[in-house]
Biopython code that builds the backbone (N, CA, C, O; Angstrom):
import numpy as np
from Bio.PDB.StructureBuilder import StructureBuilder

atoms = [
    (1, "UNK", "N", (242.887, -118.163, -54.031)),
    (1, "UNK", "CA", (243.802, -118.745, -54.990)),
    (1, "UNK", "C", (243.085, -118.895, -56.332)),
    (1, "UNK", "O", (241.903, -119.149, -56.562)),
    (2, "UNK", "N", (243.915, -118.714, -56.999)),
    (2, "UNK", "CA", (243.276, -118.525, -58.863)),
    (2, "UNK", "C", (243.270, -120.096, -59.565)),
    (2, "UNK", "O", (244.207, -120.884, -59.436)),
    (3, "UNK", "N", (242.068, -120.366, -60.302)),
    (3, "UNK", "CA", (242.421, -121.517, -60.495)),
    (3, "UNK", "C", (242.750, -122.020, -61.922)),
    (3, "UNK", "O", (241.814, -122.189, -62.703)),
    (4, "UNK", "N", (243.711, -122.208, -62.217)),
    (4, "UNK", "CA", (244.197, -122.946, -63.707)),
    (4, "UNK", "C", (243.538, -122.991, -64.872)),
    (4, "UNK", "O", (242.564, -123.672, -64.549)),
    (5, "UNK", "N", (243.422, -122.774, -65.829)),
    (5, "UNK", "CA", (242.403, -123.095, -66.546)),
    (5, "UNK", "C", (243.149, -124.052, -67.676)),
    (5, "UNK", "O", (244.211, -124.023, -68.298)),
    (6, "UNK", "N", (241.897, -124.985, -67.578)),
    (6, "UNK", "CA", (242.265, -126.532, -68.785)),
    (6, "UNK", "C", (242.036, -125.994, -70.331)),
    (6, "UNK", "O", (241.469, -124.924, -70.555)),
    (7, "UNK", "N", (242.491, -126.768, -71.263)),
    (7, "UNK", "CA", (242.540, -126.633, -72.688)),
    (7, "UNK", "C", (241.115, -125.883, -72.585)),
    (7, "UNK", "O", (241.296, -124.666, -72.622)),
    (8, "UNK", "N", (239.985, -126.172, -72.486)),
    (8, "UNK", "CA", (238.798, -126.198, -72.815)),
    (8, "UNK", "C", (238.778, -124.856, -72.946)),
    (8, "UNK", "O", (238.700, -124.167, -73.964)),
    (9, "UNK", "N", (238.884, -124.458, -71.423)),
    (9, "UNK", "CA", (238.464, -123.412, -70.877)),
    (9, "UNK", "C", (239.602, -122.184, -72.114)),
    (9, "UNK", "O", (239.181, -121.200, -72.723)),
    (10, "UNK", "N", (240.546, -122.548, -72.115)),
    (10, "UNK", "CA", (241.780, -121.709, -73.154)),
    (10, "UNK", "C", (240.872, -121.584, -74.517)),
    (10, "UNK", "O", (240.262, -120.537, -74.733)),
    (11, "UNK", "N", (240.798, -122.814, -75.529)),
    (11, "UNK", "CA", (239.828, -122.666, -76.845)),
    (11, "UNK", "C", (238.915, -122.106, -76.625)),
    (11, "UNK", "O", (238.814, -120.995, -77.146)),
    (12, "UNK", "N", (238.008, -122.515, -75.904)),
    (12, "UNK", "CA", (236.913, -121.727, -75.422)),
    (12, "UNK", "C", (236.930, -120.009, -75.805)),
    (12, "UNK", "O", (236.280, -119.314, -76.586)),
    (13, "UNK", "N", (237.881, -119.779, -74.952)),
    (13, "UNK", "CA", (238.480, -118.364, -75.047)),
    (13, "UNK", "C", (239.200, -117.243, -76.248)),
    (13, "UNK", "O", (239.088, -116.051, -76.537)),
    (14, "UNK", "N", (239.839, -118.214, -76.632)),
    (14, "UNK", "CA", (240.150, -117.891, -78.214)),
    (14, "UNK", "C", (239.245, -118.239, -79.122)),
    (14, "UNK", "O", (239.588, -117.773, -80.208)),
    (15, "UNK", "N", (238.164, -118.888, -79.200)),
    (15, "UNK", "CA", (236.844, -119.116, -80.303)),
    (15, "UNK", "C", (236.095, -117.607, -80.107)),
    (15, "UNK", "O", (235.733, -116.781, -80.945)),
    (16, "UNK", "N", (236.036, -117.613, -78.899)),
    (16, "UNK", "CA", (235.252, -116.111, -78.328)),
    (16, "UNK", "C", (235.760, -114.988, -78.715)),
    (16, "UNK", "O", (234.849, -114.172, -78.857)),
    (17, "UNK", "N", (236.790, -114.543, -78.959)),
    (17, "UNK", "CA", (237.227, -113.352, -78.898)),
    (17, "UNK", "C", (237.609, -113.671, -80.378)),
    (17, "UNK", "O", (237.757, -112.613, -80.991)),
    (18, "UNK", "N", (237.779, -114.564, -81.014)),
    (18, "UNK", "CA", (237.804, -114.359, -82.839)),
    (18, "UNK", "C", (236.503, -114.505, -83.113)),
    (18, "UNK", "O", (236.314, -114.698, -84.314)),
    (19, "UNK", "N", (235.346, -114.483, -82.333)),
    (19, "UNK", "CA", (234.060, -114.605, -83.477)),
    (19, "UNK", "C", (233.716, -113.443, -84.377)),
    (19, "UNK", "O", (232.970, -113.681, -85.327)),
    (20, "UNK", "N", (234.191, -112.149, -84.187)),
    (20, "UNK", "CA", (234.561, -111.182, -85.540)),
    (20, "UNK", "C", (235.516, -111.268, -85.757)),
    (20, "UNK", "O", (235.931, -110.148, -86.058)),
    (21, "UNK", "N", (236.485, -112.188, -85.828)),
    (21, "UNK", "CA", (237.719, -111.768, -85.867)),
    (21, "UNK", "C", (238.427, -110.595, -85.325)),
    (21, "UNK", "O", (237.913, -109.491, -85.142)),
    (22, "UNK", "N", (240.144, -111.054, -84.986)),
    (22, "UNK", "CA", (241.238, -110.318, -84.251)),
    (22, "UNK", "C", (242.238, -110.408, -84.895)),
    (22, "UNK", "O", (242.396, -111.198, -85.826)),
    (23, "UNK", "N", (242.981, -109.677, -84.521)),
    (23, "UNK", "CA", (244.792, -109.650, -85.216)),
    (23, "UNK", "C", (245.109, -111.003, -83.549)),
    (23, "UNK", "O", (244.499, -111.305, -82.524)),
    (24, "UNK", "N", (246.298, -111.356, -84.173)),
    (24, "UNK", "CA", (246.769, -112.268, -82.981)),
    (24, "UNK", "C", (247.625, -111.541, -81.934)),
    (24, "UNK", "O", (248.364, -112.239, -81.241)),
    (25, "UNK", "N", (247.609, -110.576, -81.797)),
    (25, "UNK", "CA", (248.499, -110.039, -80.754)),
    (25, "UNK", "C", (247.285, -109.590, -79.743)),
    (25, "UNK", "O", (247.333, -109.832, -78.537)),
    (26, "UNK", "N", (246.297, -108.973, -80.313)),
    (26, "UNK", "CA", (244.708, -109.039, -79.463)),
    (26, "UNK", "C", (244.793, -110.181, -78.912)),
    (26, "UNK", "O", (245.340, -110.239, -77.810)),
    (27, "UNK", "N", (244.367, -111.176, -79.423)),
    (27, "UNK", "CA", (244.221, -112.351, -78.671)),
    (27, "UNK", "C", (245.092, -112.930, -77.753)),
    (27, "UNK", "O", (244.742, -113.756, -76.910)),
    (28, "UNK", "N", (246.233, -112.502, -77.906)),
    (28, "UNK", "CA", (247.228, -113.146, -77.193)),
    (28, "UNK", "C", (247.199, -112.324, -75.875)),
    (28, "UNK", "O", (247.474, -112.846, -74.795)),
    (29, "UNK", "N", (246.839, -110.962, -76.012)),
    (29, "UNK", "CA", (246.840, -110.081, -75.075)),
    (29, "UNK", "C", (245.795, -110.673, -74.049)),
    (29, "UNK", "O", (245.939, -111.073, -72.894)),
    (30, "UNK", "N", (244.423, -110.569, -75.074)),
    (30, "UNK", "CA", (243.172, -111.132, -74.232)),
    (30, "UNK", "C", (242.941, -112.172, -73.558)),
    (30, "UNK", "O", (242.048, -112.201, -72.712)),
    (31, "UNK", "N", (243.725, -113.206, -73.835)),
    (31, "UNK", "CA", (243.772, -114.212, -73.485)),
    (31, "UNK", "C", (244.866, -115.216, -72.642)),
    (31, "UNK", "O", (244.982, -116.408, -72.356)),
    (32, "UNK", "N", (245.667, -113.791, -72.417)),
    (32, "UNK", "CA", (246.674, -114.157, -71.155)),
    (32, "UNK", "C", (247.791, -115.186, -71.491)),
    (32, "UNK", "O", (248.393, -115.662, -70.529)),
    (33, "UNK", "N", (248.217, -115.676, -73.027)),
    (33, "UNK", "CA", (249.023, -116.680, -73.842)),
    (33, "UNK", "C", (250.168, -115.737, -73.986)),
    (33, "UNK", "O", (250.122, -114.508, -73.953)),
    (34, "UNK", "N", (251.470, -116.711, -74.192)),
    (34, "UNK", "CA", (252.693, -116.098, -74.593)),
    (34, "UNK", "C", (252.225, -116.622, -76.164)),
    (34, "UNK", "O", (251.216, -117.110, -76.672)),
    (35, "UNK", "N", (253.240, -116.319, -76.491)),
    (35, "UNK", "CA", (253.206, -116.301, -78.442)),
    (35, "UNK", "C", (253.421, -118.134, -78.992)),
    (35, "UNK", "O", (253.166, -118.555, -80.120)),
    (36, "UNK", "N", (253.956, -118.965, -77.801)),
    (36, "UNK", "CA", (254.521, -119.942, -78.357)),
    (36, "UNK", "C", (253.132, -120.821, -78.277)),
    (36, "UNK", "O", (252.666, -121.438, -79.235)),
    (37, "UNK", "N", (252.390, -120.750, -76.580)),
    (37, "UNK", "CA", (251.349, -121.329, -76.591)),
    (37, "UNK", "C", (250.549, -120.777, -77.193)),
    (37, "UNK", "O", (249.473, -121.374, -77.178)),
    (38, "UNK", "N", (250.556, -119.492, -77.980)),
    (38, "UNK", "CA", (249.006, -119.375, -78.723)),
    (38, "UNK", "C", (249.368, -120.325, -80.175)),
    (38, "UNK", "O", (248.620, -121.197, -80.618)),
    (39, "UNK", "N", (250.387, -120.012, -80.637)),
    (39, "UNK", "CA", (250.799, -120.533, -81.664)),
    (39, "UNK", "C", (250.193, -122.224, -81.679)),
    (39, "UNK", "O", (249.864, -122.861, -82.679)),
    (40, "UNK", "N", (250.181, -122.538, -80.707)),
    (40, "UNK", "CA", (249.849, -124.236, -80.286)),
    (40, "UNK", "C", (248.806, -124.658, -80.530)),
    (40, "UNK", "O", (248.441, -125.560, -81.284)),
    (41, "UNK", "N", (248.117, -123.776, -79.664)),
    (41, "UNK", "CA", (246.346, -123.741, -79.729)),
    (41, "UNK", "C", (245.477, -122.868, -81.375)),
    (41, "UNK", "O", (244.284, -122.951, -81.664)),
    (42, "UNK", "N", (246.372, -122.247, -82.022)),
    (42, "UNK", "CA", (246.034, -121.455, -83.379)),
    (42, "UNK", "C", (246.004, -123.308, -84.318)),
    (42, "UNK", "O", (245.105, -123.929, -84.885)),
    (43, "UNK", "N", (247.194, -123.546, -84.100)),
    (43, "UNK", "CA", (247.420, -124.275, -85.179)),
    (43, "UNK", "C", (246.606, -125.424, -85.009)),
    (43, "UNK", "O", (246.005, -125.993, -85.920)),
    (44, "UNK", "N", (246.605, -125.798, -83.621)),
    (44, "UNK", "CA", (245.502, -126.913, -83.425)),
    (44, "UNK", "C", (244.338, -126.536, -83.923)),
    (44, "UNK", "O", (244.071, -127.388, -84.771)),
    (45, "UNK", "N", (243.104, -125.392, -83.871)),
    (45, "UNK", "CA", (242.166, -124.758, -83.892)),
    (45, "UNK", "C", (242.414, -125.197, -85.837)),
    (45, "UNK", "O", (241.970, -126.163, -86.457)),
    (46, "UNK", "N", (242.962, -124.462, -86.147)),
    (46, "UNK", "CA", (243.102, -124.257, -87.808)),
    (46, "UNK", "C", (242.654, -125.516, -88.480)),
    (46, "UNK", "O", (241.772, -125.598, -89.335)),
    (47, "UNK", "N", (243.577, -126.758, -87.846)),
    (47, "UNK", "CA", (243.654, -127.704, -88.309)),
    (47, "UNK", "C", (242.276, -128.628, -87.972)),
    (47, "UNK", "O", (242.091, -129.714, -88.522)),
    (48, "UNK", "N", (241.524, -128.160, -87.188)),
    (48, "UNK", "CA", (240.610, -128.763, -86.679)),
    (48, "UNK", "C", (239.556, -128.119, -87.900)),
    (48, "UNK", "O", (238.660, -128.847, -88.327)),
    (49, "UNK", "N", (239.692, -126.953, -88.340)),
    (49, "UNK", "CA", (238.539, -125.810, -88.928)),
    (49, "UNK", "C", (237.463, -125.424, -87.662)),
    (49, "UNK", "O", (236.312, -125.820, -87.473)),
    (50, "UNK", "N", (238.238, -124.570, -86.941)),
    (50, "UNK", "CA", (237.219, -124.622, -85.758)),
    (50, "UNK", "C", (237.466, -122.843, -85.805)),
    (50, "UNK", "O", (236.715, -122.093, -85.182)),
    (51, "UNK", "N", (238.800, -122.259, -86.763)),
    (51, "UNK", "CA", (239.530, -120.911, -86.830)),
    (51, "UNK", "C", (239.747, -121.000, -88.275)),
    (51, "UNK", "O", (239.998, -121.986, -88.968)),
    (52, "UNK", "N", (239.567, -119.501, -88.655)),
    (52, "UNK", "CA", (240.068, -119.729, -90.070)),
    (52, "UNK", "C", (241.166, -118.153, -90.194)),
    (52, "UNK", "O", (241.146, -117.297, -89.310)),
    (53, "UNK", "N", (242.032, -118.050, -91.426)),
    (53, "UNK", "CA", (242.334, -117.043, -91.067)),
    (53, "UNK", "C", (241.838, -115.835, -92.334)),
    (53, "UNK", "O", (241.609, -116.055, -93.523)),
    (54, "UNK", "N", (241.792, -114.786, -91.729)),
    (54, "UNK", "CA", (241.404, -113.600, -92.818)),
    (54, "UNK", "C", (242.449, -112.261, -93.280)),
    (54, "UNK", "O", (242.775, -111.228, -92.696)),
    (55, "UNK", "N", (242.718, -112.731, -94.361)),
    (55, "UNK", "CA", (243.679, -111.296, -94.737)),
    (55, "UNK", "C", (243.276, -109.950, -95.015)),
    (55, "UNK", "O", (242.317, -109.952, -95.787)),
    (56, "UNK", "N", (243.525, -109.176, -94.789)),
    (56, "UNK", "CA", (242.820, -107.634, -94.932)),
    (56, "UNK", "C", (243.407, -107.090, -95.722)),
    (56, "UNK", "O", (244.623, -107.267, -95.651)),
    (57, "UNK", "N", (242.864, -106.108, -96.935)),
    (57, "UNK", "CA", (243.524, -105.347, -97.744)),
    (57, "UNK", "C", (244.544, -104.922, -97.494)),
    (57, "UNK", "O", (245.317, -104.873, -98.450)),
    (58, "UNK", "N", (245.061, -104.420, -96.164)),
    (58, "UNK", "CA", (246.420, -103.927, -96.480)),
    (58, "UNK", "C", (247.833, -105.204, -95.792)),
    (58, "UNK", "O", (248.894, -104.939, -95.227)),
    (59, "UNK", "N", (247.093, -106.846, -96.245)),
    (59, "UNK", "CA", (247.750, -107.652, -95.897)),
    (59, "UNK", "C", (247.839, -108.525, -94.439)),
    (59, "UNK", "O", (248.272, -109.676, -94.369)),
    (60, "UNK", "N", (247.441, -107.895, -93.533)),
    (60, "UNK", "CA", (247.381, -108.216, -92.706)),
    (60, "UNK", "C", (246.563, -109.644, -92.074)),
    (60, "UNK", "O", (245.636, -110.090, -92.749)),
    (61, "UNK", "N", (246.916, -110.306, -90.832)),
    (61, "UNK", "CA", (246.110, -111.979, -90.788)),
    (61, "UNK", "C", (245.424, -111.027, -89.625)),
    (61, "UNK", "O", (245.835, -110.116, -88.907)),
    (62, "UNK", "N", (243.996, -111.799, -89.837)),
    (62, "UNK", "CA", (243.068, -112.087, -88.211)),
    (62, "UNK", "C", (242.718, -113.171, -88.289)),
    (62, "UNK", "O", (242.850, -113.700, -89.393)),
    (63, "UNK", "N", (242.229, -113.835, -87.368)),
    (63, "UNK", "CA", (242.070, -115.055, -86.956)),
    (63, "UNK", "C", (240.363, -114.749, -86.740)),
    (63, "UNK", "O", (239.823, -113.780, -86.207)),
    (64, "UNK", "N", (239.808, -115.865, -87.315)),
    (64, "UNK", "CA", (237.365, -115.842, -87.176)),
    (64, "UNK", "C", (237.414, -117.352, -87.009)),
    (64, "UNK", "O", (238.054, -118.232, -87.584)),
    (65, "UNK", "N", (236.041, -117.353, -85.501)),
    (65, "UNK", "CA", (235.921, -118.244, -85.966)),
    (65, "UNK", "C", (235.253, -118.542, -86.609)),
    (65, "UNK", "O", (234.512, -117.695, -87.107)),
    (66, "UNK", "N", (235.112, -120.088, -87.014)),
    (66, "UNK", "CA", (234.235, -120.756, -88.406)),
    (66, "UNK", "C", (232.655, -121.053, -88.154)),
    (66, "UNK", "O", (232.275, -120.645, -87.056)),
    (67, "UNK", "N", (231.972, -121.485, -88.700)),
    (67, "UNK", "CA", (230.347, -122.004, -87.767)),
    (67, "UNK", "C", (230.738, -123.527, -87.065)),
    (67, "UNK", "O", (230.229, -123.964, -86.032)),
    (68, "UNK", "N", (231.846, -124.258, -87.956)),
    (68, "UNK", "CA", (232.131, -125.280, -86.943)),
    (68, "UNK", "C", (232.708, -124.757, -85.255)),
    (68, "UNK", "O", (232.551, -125.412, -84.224)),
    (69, "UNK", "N", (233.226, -123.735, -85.351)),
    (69, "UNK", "CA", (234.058, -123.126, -83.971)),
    (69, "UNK", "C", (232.981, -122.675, -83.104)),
    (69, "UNK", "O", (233.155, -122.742, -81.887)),
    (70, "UNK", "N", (231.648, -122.126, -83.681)),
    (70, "UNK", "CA", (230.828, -121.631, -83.319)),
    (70, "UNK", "C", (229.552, -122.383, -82.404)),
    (70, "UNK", "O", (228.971, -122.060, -81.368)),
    (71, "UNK", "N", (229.445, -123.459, -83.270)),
    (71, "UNK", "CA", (228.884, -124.654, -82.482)),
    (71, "UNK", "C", (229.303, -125.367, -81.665)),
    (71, "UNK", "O", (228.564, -126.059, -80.965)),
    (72, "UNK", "N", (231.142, -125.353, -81.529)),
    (72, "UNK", "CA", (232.042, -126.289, -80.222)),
    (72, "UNK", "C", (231.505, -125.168, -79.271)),
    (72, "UNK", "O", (230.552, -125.303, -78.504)),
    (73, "UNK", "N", (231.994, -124.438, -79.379)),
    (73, "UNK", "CA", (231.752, -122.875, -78.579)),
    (73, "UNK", "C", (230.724, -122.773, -77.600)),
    (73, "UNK", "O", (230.936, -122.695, -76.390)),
    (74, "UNK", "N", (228.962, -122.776, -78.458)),
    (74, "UNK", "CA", (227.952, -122.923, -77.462)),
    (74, "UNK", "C", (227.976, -124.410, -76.842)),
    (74, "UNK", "O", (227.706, -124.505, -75.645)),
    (75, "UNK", "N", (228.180, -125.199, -77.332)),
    (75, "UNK", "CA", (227.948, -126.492, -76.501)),
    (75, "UNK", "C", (229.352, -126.237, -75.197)),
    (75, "UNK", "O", (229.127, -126.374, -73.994)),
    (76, "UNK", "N", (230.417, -125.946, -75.628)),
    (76, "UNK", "CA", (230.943, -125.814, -74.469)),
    (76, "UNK", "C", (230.241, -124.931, -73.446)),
    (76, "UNK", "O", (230.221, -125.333, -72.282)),
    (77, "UNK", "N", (229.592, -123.628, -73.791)),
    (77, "UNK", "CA", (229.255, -122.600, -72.807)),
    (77, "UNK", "C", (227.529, -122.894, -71.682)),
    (77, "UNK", "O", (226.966, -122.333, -70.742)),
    (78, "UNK", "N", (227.251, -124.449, -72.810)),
    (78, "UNK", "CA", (226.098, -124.684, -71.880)),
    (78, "UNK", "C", (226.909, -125.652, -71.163)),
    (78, "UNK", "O", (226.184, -126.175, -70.317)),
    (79, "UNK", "N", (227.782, -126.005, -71.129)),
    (79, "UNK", "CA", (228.101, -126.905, -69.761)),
    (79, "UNK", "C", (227.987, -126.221, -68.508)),
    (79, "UNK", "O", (228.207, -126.819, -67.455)),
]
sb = StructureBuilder()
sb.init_structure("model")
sb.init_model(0)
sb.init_chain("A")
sb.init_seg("    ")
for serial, (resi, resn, name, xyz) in enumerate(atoms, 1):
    if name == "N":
        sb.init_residue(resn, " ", resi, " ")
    sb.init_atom(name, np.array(xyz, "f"), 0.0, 1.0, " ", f" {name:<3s}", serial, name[0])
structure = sb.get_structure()
């Protein structure tokens, strides 16, 4: 049986896979989220400065994380 994974383990996951930055449909892919809960956890992240977002010349958003995201990140991964 598969086991659940808590907020942690979710941010966790999305800090990781934006540390070069992603478009959000990557992430959403990678990270097994429908659009409403990533949206949840983006905006929380943002608001925290733990994610920032990056526009690309031809307009486009990716989502990086920040060095604050970077430091929740390893302290989570030495638990």
């Amino acid at each position: 049986m598969e086991k659940r994974r808590n907020r942690i383990d979710i941010i966790a996951e999305i800090l990781r896979l934006c540390l070069r930055g992603e478009k959000a449909t990557h992430v959403i892919y990678k990270s097994n989220l429908n659009f409403k809960r990533f949206q949840v956890y983006v905006r929380y992240l943002l608001n925290k400065e733990l994610l920032e977002i990056i526009e690309n010349i031809n307009g486009s958003k990716m989502y990086r994380t920040t060095e604050k995201g970077r430091q929740l990140l390893k302290l989570i991964e030495e638990e």
